[in-house]
C-alpha positions as CSV (number, residue, x, y, z in Angstrom):
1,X,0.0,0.0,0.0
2,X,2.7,2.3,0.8
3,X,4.4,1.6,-2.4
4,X,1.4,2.3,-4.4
5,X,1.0,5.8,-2.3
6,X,4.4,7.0,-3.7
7,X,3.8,5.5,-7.0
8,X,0.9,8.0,-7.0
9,X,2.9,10.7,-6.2
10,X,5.1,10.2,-9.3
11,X,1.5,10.2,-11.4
12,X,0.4,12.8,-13.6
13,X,-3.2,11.7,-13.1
14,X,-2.9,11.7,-9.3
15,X,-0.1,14.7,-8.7
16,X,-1.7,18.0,-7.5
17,X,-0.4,20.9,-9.9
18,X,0.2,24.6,-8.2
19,X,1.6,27.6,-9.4
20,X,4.3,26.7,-7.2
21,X,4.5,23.5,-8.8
22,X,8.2,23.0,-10.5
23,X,7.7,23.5,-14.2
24,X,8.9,19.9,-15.1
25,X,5.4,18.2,-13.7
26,X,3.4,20.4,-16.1
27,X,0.8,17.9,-17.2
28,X,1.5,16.0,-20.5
29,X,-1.6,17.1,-22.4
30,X,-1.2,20.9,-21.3
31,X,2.5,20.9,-22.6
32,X,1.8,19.0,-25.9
33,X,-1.2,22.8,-26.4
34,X,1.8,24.8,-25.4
35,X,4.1,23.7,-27.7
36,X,2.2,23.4,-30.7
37,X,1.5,27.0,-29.9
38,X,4.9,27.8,-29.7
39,X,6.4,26.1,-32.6
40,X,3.8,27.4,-34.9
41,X,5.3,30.6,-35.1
42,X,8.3,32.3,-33.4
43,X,6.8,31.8,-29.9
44,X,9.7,29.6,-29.0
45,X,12.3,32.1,-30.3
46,X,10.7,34.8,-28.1
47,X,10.9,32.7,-25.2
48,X,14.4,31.0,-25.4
49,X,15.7,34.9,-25.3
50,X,14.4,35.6,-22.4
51,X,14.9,32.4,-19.7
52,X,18.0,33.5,-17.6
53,X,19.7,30.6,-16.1
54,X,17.6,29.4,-12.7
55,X,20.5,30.1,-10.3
56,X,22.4,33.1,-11.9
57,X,19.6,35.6,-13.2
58,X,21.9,37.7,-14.4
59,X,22.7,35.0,-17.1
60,X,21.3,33.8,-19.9
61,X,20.5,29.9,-20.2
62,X,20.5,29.9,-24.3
63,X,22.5,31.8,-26.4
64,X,22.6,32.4,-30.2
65,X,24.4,28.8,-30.7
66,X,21.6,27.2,-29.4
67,X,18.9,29.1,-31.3
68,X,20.6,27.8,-34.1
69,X,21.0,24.4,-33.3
70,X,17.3,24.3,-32.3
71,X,16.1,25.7,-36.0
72,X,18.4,23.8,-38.1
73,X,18.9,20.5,-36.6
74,X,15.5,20.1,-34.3
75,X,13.6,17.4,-35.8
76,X,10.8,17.7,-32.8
77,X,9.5,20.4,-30.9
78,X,11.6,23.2,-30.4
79,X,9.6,24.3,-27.8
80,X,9.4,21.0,-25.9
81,X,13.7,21.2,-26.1
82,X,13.3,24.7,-24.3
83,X,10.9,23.6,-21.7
84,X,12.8,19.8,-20.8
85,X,16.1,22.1,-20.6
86,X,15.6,25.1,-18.4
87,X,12.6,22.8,-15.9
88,X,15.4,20.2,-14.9
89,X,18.6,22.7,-15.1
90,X,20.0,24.5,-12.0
91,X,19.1,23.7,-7.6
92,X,16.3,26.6,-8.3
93,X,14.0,24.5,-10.6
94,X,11.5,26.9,-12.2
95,X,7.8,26.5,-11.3
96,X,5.0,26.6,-13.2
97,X,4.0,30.5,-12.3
98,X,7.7,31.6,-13.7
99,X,6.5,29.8,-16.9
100,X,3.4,32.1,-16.9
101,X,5.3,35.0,-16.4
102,X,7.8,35.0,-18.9
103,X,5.1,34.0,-21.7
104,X,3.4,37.3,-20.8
105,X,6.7,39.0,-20.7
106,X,6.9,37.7,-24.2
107,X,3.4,39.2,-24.9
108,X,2.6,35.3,-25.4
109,X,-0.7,35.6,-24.4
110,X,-2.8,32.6,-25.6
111,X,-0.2,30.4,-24.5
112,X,0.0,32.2,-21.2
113,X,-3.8,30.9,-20.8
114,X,-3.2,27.6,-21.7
115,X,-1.4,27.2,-18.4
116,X,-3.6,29.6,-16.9
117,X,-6.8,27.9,-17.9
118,X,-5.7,23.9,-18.1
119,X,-3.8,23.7,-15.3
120,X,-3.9,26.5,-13.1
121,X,-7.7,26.2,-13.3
122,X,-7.7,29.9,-13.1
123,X,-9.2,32.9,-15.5
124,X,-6.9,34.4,-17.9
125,X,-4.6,37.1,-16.9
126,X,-5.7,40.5,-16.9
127,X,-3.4,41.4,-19.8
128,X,-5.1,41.6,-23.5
129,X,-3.7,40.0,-26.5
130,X,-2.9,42.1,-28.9
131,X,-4.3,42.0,-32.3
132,X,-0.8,41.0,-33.9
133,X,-0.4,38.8,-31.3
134,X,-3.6,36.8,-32.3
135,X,-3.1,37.2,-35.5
136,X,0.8,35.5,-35.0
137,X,-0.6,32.4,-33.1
138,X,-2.7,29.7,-34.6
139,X,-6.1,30.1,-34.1
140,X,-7.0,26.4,-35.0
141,X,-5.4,24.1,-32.7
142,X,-8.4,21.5,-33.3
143,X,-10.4,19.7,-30.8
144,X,-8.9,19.0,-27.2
145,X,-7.2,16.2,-26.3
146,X,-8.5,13.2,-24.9
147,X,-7.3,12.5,-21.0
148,X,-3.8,10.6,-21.6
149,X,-4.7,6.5,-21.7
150,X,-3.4,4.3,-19.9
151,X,-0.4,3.3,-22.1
152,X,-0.2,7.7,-23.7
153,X,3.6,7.0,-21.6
154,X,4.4,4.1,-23.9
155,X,2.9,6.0,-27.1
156,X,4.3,8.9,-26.5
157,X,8.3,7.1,-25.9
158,X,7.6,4.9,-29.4
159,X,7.4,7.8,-30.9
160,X,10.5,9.1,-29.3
161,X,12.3,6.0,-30.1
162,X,11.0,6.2,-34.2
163,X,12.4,9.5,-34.2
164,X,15.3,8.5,-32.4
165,X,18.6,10.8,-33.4
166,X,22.0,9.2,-34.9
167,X,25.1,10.8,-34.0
168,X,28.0,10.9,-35.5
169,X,31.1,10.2,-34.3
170,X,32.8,13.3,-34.5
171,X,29.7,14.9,-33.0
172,X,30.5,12.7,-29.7
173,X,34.1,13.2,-29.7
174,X,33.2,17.5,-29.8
175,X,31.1,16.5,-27.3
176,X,33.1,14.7,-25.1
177,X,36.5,16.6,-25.5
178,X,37.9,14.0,-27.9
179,X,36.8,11.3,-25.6
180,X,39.2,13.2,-22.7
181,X,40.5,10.6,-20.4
182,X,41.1,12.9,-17.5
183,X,38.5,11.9,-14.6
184,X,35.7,14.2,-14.5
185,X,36.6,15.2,-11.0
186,X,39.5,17.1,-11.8
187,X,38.1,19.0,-15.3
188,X,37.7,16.1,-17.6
189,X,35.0,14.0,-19.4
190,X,35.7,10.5,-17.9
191,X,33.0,9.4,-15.4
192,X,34.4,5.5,-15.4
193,X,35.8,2.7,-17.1
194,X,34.2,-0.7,-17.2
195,X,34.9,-4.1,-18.8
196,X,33.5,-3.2,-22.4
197,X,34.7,0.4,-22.2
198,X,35.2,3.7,-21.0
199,X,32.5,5.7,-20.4
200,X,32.5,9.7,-20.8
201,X,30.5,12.7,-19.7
202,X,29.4,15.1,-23.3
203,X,27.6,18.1,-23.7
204,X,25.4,18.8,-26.6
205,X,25.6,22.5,-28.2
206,X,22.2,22.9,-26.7
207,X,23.0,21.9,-23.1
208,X,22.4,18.5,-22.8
209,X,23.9,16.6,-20.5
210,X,24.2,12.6,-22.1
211,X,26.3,9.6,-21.1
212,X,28.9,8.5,-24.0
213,X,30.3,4.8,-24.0
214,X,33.4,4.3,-26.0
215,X,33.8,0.5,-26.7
216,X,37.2,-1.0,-26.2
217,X,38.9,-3.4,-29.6
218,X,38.7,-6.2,-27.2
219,X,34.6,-6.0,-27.0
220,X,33.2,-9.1,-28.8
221,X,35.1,-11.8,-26.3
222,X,34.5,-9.6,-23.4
223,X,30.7,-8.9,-24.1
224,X,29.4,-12.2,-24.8
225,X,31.4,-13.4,-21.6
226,X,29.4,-10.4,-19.4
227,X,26.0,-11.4,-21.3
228,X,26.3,-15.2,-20.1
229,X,26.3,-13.9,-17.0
230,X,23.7,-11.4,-17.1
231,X,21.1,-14.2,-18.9
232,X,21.9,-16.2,-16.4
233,X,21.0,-13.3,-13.6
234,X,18.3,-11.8,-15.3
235,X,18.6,-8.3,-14.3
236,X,15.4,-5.9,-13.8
237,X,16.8,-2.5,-14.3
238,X,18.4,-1.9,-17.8
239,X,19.5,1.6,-18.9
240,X,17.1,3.4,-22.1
241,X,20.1,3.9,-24.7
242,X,19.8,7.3,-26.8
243,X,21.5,5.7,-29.5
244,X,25.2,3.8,-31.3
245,X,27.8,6.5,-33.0
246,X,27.0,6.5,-36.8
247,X,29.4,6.0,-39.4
248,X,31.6,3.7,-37.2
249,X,29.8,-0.1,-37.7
250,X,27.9,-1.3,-41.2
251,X,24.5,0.7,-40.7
252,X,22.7,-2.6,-41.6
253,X,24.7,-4.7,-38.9
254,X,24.4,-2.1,-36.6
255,X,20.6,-1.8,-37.0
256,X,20.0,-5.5,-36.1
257,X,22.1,-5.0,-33.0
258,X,19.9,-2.0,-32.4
259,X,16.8,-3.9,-32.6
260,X,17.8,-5.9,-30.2
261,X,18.9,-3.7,-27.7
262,X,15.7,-2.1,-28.1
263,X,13.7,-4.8,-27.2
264,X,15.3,-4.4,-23.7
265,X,15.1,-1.2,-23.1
266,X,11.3,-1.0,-22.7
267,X,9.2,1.2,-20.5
268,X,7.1,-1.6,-19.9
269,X,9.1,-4.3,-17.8
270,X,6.3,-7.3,-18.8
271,X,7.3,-6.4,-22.7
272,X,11.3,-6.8,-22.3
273,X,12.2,-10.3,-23.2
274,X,14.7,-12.6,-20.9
275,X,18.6,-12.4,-21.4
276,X,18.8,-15.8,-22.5
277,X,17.1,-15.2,-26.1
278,X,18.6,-11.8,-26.1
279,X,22.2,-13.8,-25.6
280,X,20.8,-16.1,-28.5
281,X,20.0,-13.3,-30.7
282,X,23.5,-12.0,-30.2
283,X,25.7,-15.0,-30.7
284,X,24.4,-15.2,-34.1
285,X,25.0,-11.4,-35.1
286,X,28.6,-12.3,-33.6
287,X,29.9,-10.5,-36.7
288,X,28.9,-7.3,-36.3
289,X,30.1,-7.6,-32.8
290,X,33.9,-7.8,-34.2
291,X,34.2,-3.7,-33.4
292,X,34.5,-0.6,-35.8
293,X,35.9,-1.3,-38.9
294,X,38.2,0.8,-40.9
């Protein structure tokens, strides 16, 4: 019972939302209106020049770099990028009300009452939209939403997962400080070494924080060795992996591993298969587990 009462704190059905609720527990369905509201015009522009970082507000949290990186390389929301960045950066987590506040700073009006309105359960703000405001901002946003299903978490993470980025490796060795082997406590990217390889810290041009594994030359023995073991363990907690470098491995080879991986990697524990088909699976792609290839 207790278990199930912190469960339901973790729920977006069940969690009550404040103004003085930290902006990353805005409900799903009110940020999905906000951002297409947003992207559909400049809105997210406007806004990513005006968030200052949540413990310094004398500084900015985006700069010109990351405008750029959000308009030319952004396959999703832009918006959605802003909003996951600035609600889990910083000790000083923004709250829902500072949200409100900088959209009508922004003269962002009818997204201001989205919140207002869908979450805050409150009456628009007394500030009027102004005509080219309205006339900026998409006026139909179609029906809305049905209440999230049960399985909207699962839906909404395939989709992710479909849309899922590839980088390359140069990209991760910018990233990562050319794969810098000085510890990360003393200025440098590595955060540990392990029996397949080393694993680094890297920052993306638009903030984000992301894990990088390098693989060592001597992976296939060692990795088939570890994999006996896990099958034989059967592990319950497996880490979601953003993705393999591109342009190292055969894209076609690489894509099977992929699919595999994927199928362990699953929100839903009761759909991740056991290790020892995954091990099966494995042994016979044991090609494409020979490492990079020049």
């Amino acid at each position: 019972m207790l278990l199930q009462e912190v469960a339901n704190q973790f729920s977006d059905s069940d969690r009550k939302v404040s103004a003085d609720t930290e902006l990353r527990f805005l409900p799903d369905h009110a940020r999905l209106r906000l951002t297409t509201v947003l992207d559909a015009g400049d809105g997210w522009r406007k806004v990513l020049h005006l968030i200052t970082h949540p413990d310094d507000s004398d500084r900015m949290l985006f700069n010109a770099d990351h405008a750029r990186v959000l308009e030319n390389y952004t396959r999703g929301s832009r918006s959605d990028e802003i909003l996951k960045t600035w609600s889990t950066t910083g000790r000083n987590r923004p709250k829902i009300c500072d949200l409100v506040d900088l959209l009508k700073q922004a003269e962002l009006h009818r997204a201001a009452s989205i919140v207002e309105v869908e979450v805050l359960q409150q009456a628009p703000g007394d500030d009027e939209a102004s005509l080219e405001d309205l006339l900026d901002e998409p006026t139909d946003l179609g029906p809305p939403p049905a209440p999230p299903s049960e399985n909207y978490h699962d839906e909404v993470m395939d989709s992710v997962i479909n849309e899922t980025p590839r980088f390359s490796y140069d990209y991760l060795a910018q990233a990562t400080g050319n794969f810098c082997n000085v510890p990360l406590s003393e200025g440098g990217s590595k955060v540990g070494e392990g029996a397949f390889g080393v694993v680094y810290k890297g920052t993306f041009l638009d903030g984000t924080a992301v894990a990088v594994k390098r693989m060592k030359d001597s992976l296939p023995e060692q990795f088939l060795t570890e994999l006996s073991y896990l099958k034989d363990t059967y592990p319950n907690d497996i880490t979601p992996v953003l993705d393999t470098s591109a342009g190292v491995w055969d894209q076609e080879l690489a894509q099977k591993v992929y699919e595999v991986g994927d199928e362990c990697v699953r929100l839903d524990r009761r759909q991740r298969p056991t290790m020892e088909p995954i091990y099966e699976e494995l042994v016979k792609l044991n090609d494409v587990l020979n490492g990079p290839t020049n």
